[in-house]
Every structure is written in C-alpha cells, then in structure tokens.
C-alpha positions as CSV (number, residue, x, y, z in Angstrom):
1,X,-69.5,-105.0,-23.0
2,X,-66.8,-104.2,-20.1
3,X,-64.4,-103.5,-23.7
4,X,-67.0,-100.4,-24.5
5,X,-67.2,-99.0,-20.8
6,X,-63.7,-99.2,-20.8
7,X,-63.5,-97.2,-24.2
8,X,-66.0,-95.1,-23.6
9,X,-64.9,-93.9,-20.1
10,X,-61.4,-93.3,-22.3
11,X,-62.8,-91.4,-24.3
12,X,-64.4,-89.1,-22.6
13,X,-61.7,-88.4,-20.4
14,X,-59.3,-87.7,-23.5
15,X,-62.6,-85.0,-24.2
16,X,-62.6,-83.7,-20.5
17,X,-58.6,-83.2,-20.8
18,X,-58.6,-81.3,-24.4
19,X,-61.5,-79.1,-23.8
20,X,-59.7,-78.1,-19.9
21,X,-56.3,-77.7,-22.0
22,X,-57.8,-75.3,-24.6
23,X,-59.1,-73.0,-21.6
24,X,-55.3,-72.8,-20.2
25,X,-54.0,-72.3,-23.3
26,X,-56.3,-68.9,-23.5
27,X,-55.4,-68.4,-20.0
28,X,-51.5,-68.5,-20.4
29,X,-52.4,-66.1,-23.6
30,X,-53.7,-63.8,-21.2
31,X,-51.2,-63.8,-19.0
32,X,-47.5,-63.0,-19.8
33,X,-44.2,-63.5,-18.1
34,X,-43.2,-61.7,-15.2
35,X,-41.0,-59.7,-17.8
36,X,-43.5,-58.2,-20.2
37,X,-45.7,-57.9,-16.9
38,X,-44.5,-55.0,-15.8
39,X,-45.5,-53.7,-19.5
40,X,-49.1,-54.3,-19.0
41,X,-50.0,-51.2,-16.5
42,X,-48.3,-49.1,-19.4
43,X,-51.0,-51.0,-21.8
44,X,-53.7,-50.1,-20.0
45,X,-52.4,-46.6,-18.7
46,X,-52.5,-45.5,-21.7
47,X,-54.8,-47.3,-23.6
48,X,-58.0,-48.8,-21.5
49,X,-58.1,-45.4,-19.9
50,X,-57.6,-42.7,-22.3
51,X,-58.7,-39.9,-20.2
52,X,-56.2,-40.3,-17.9
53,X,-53.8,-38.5,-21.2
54,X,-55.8,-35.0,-20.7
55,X,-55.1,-35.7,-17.2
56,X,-51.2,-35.9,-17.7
57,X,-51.3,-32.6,-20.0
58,X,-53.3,-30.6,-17.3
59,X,-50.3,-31.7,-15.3
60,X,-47.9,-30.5,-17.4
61,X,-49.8,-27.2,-17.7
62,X,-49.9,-27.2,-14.1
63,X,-46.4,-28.3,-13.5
64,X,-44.3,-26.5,-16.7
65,X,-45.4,-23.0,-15.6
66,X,-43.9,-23.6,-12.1
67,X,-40.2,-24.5,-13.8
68,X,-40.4,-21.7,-15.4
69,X,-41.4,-19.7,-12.4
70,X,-38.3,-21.0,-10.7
71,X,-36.0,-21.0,-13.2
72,X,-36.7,-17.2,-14.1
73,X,-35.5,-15.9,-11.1
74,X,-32.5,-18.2,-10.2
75,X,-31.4,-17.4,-13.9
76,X,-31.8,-14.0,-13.2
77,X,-29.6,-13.9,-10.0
78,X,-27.0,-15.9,-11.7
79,X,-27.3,-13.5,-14.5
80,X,-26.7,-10.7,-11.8
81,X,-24.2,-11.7,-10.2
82,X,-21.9,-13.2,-13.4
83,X,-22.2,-9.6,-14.6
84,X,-22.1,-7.8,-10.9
85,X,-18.5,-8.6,-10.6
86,X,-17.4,-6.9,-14.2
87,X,-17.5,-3.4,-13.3
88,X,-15.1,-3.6,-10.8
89,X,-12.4,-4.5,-12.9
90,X,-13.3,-1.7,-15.0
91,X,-13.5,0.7,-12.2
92,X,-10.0,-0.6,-10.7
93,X,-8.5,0.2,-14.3
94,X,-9.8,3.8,-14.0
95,X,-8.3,4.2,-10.4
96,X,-5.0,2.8,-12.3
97,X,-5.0,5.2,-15.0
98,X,-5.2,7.8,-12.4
99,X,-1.9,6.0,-10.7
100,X,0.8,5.6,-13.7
101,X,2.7,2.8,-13.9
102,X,6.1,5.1,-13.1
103,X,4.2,6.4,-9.6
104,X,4.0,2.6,-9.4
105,X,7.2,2.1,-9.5
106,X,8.2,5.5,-7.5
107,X,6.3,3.8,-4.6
108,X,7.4,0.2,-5.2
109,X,11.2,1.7,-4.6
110,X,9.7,3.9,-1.5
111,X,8.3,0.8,0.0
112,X,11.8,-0.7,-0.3
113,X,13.4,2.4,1.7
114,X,10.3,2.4,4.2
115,X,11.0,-1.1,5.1
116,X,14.7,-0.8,5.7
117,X,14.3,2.4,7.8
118,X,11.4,1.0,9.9
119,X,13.5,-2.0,10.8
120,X,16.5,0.3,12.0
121,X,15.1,3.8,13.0
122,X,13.1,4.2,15.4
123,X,10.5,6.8,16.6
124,X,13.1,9.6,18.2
125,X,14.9,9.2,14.9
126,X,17.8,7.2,16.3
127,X,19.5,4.9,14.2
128,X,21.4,1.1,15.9
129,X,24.6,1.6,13.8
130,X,25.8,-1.3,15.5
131,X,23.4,-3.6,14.8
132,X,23.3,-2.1,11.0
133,X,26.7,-2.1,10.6
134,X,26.5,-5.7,10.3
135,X,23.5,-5.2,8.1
136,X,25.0,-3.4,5.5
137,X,24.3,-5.7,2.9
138,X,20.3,-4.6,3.2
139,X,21.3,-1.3,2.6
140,X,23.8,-1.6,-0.4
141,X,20.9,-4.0,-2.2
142,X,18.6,-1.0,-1.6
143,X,20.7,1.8,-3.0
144,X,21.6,-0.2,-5.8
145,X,17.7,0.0,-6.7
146,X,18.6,3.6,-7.0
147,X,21.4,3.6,-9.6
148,X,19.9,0.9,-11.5
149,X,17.0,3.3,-12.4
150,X,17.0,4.5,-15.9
151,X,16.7,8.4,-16.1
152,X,13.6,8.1,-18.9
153,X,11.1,6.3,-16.3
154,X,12.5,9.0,-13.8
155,X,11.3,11.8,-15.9
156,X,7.8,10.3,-16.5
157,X,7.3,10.7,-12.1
158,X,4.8,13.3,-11.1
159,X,7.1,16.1,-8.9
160,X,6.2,15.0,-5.9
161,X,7.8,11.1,-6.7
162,X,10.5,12.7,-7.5
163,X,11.3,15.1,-4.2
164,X,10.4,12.0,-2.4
165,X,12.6,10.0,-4.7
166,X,15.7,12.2,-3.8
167,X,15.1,13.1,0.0
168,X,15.4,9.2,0.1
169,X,18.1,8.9,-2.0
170,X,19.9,11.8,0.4
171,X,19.2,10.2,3.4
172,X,20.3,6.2,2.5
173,X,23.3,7.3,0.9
174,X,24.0,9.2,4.4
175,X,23.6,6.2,6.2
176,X,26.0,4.6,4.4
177,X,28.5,7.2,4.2
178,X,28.8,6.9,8.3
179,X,28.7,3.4,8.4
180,X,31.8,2.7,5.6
181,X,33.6,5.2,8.8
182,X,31.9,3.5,11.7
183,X,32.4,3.8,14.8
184,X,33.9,7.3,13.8
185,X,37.6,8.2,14.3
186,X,38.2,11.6,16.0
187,X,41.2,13.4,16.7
188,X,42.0,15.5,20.3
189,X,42.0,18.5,18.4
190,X,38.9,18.2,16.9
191,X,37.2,16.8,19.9
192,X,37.7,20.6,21.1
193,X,35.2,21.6,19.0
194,X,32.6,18.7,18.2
195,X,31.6,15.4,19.8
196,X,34.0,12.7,19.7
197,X,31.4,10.9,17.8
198,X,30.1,13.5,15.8
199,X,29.7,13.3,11.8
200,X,32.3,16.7,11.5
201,X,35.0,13.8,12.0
202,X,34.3,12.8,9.0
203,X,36.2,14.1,6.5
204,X,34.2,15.5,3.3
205,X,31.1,14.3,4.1
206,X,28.8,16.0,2.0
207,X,31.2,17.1,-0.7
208,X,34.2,14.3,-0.8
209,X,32.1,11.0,-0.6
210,X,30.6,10.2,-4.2
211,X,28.3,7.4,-5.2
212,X,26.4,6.9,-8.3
213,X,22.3,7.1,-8.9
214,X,20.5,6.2,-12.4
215,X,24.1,6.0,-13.2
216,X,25.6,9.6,-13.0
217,X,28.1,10.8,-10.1
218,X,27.0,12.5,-7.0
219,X,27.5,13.8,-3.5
220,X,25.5,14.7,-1.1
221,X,26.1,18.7,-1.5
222,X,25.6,18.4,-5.5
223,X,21.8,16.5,-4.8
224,X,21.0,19.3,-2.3
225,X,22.4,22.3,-4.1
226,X,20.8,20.6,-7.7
227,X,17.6,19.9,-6.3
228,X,16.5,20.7,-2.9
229,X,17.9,24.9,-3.1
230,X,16.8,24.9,-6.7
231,X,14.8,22.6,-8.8
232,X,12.0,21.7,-6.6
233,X,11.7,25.3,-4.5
234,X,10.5,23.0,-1.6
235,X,11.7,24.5,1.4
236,X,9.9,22.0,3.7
237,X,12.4,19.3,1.8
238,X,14.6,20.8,4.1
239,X,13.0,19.2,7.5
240,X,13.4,16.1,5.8
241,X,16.7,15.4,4.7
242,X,19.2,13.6,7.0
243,X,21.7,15.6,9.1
244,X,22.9,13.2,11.0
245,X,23.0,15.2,14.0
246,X,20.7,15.2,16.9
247,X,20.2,19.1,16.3
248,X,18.7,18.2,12.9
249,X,15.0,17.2,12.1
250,X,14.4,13.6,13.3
251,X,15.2,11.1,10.9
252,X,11.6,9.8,9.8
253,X,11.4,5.5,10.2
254,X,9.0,5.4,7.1
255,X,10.6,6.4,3.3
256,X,9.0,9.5,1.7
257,X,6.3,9.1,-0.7
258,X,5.0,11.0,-3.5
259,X,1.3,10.4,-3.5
260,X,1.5,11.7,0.3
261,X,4.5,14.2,0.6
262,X,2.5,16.8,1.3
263,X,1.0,15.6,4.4
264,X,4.9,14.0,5.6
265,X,6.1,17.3,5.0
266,X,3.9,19.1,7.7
267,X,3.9,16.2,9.7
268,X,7.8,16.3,10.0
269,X,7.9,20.2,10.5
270,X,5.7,20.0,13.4
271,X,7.9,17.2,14.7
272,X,10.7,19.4,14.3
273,X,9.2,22.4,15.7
274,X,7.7,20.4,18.6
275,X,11.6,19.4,19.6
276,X,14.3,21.0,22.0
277,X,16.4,21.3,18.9
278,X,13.8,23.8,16.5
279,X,11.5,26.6,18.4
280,X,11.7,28.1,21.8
281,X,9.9,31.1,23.5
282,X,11.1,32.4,26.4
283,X,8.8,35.2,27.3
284,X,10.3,36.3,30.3
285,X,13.5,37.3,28.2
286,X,11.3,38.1,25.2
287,X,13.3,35.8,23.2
288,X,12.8,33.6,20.4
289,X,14.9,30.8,20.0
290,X,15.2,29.1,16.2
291,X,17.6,26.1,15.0
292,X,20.5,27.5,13.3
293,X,19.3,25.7,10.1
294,X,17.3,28.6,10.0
295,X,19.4,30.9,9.7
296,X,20.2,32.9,6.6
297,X,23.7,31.4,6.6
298,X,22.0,28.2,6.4
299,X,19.0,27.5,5.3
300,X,16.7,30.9,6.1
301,X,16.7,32.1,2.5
302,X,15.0,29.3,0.9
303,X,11.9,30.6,2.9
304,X,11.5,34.4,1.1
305,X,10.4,33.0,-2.6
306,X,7.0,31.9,-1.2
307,X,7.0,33.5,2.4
308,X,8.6,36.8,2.4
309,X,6.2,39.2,3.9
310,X,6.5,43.0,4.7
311,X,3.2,43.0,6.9
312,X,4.2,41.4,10.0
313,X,7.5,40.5,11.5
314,X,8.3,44.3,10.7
315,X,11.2,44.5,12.9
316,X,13.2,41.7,12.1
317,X,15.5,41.3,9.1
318,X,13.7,39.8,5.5
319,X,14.5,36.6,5.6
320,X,13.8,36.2,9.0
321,X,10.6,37.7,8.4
322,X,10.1,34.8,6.2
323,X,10.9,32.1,8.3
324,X,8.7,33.2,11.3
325,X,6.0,34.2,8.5
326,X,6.8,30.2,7.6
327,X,6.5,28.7,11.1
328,X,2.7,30.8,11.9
329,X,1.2,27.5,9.9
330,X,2.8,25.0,11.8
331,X,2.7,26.5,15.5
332,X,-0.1,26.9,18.0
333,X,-2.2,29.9,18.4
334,X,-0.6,31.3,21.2
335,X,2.9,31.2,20.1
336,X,1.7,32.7,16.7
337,X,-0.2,35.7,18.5
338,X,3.3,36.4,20.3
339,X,5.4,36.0,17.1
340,X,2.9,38.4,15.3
341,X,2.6,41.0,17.9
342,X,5.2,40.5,20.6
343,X,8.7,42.3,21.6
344,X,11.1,39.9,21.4
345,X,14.8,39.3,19.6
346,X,15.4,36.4,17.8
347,X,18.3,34.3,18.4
348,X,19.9,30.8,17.1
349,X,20.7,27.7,19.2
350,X,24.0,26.0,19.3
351,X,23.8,23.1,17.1
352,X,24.2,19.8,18.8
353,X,26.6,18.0,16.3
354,X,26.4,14.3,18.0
355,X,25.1,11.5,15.9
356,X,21.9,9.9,16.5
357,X,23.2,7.1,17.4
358,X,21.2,4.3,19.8
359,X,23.6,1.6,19.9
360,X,24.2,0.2,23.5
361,X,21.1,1.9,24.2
C-alpha cells in the first residue's frame, strides 16, 4: 500500500512537471533573445498597426515638400553666384582688348624707368649723382631694356607709347652720359663762360656720345632732330626732355607714359612755367620775360604749326606770336589778359647752365 502512495505521488509529480514545462516552452517561443528583440517593435510597427503606414506617408508629404523648399533656393544662390563671377572675366578681356599687349609692354618698360627715376630724382628735379654714380649698374640694366627691343613690337605702339617711349629713352641715356664723365672735368677757360660743373664741359654731348636702342645707332641730337622736331610734331615733348641744366624744365621723378602723356605734358609745362627759369612779368617795365628755349633760335618755331596766330600778339614777331599764343592755355587769367592786351617787350633770360645736381645736399 505505502508502494502505490509512493508511485502514485511519482506520478503525478512527473504530470505536474511536463504539463508546467510545456507552458515555458510556449513562453520561451514567445519571447526571443535580446538580439532579435530589438526586431520585435519593427514587427509590430509595421504590422499590428498598419495605420501607423498612412501615418509615415502623410509625413513624408509633410516633410518632402519642405526639402524641396529649402533646397530650391540654396540651389539657386549657389547657382548665382557659380555663374555671378563669369562675366567679369569676360568684361576684364574686353578692357584688355582695349589695352594691346604692345601698350602692355610700352608701360611695363615705363614702369621700369618710373621706378629708377623715383628712387634718384626728386621733386625739384634734382638728381644724387653721387649716390647714382655708384648705382650705375640700375641704370645700364634699364637702358639695355631699350636696345633689346625689337623694332616690329615698336611699330605696333599707339603714338603716344611711342613719344613716351623716346622722351624716356632721351632722358636715361642723358643720365648716363654725365655720369660715364662724373664729377665733370672743366677747364679755366671754360669756367669763363659756364659753371665749373656745368654739362657744356662735356665734350659732344648731344652729338659725339652714341649708344644703341632696338639695335640702331644714336645720339641724343639725332633722337631729337628724328623725332621730337619732326615725326611726332609735339612741341610740349619739348618741356619734357632732359637738359641737364637747372634753366631747363625739371626733370620729372616718374617715367612718361603713353596711356597718360597728355595730362604729364600739361602738368610739366605748368611746372615749367610756374619756375624762376620759364615766365616772368614785370609790369612795372612792361616786360615779359621767356626761357631762351623759347626762342626761335631754339626751340620757338616748333610752336607756329599748331599755334601761329595773326589775331593777337600783333606786335611781336610770328613765332613769338606762337609761343605766347602757346603759353594763354597754361597761365592764369591775369597774366593772359596782360599778354593779350598789354604793352610790353618780350625778352629772353640767361640760361643757367649748372647741373642739377643734389649731391652733398
């Protein structure tokens, strides 16, 4: 009897145990791993709750639309200003075309000269042989720009590169001319007539002392007979060149350019004029005073081509006529109402042959 308790408790615990197991077994079904528990809210997301899928395409309509609203415009800037930049190069290459490459070049060789005269001329037009004469070297490497150049780009420059070209030229080659004889030798005899420093101590100056440019021989008289009393009919050239004298027109401590000759040209007249050395009224005596450069002997008849004038001026000779006729656009009003309607005798002032020279200033 205690055998079939014993078995029959047994048993029904080996019942009670494989019905609980069964319900774990369903249980762990049920419930995953950790791993594929993360999957489950996908599950369920998306399939116990299908409604919830209109829900994410009302969000897309809601939330597409504003991309596209943000894009548009940033697109469009970017758009704008990738493009914005593109005219300009086209507009620069216009401006170009207006500006050869041979005025290019015209005013890369002027901004050679401009730099070397800035560096040893100052604003009086004084020149420190002293310190240039040690210098020289700048000077040789410039003017060797100027014989290096080949004649064919020469004659592609607008005329006005090509005054400027050659009143820069003049005025290096000058330079160099009194500082191969610096400091200038002068005799006693000669000191009777000019300074002991003076550029007349020098002997052939302007017709003896040759040098070569784009590779043909010249002096300083052949470049101003050639070009500056013929070829360019310029007479305001004639303020410009060097003279190496302080009665002369003030050496200029910028080169000569073409694209603004015009304005340099005035600009150094009225320099001139403005000067002890160029223009003086003396009422009192009714005398005009003009630089001897002036003169007919000189320089006067360069003037008559383009200011020759038998309306005013009546009294004096042609080519002064011309000259004063000349100087009325570069002199105040009051000095051009007495030129044009005074009494007065016109007379030249003694040239001042020193050189303009500032060393040990």
């Amino acid at each position: 009897m205690k055998k079939i308790f014993v078995f029959t408790s047994a048993l029904a615990v080996i019942l009670l145990v494989g019905w609980g197991c069964q319900e774990q077994s369903g249980s762990v079904a049920s419930t995953p791993n950790p791993a594929v528990t993360a999957e489950t809210p996908t599950v369920k997301a998306t399939t116990i709750e299908p409604n919830q899928v209109q829900q994410p395409a009302k969000v897309e309509q809601t939330t597409k639309p504003e991309p596209n609203v943000v894009q548009t415009p940033q697109a469009e800037p970017e758009k704008q200003q990738a493009e914005t930049p593109k005219p300009a190069p086209k507009n620069n290459a216009k401006e170009l075309q207006t500006t050869p490459a041979s005025t290019a070049s015209a005013a890369q060789l002027c901004g050679s000269c401009s730099e070397f005269l800035s560096k040893y001329v100052d604003q009086q037009g004084m020149i420190d042989f002293r310190t240039l004469e040690r210098k020289k070297l700048d000077l040789v490497n410039i003017l060797d720009k100027f014989k290096a150049l080949k004649p064919a780009e020469y004659n592609s420059w607008a005329k006005e590169d090509k005054i400027a070209f050659w009143i820069n030229a003049y005025n290096l080659e000058f330079i160099k001319i009194i500082l191969d004889n610096y400091p200038i030798e002068s005799t006693r005899v000669l000191r009777l007539f000019w300074p002991p420093n003076s550029i007349r101590h020098i002997k052939g100056v302007w017709d003896e002392h040759k040098f070569i440019i784009m590779d043909e021989e010249f002096t300083l008289k052949a470049i101003e007979d050639r070009f500056f009393l013929k070829e360019f009919d310029e007479p305001r050239a004639l303020f410009a060149i060097y003279y190496g004298a302080i009665s002369g027109p003030p050496l200029r401590n910028e080169a000569y350019f073409g694209q603004k000759l015009s304005n340099q040209l005035d600009d150094q007249v009225k320099k001139f004029l403005a000067g002890p050395h160029a223009f003086k009224i003396l009422r009192e005596n009714e005398v005009v005073n003009l630089s001897p450069i002036l003169q007919s002997s000189w320089y006067g008849q360069q003037f008559t081509a383009k200011y020759d004038t038998d309306r005013k001026f009546k009294q004096q000779e042609p080519v002064t006529r011309a000259v004063l006729n000349f100087l009325t656009n570069y002199l105040p009003p009051q000095d051009v109402s007495f030129l044009e309607t005074g009494n007065y005798t016109v007379q030249y002032m003694r040239y001042d042959w020193t050189l303009n020279d500032r060393s040990g200033q």
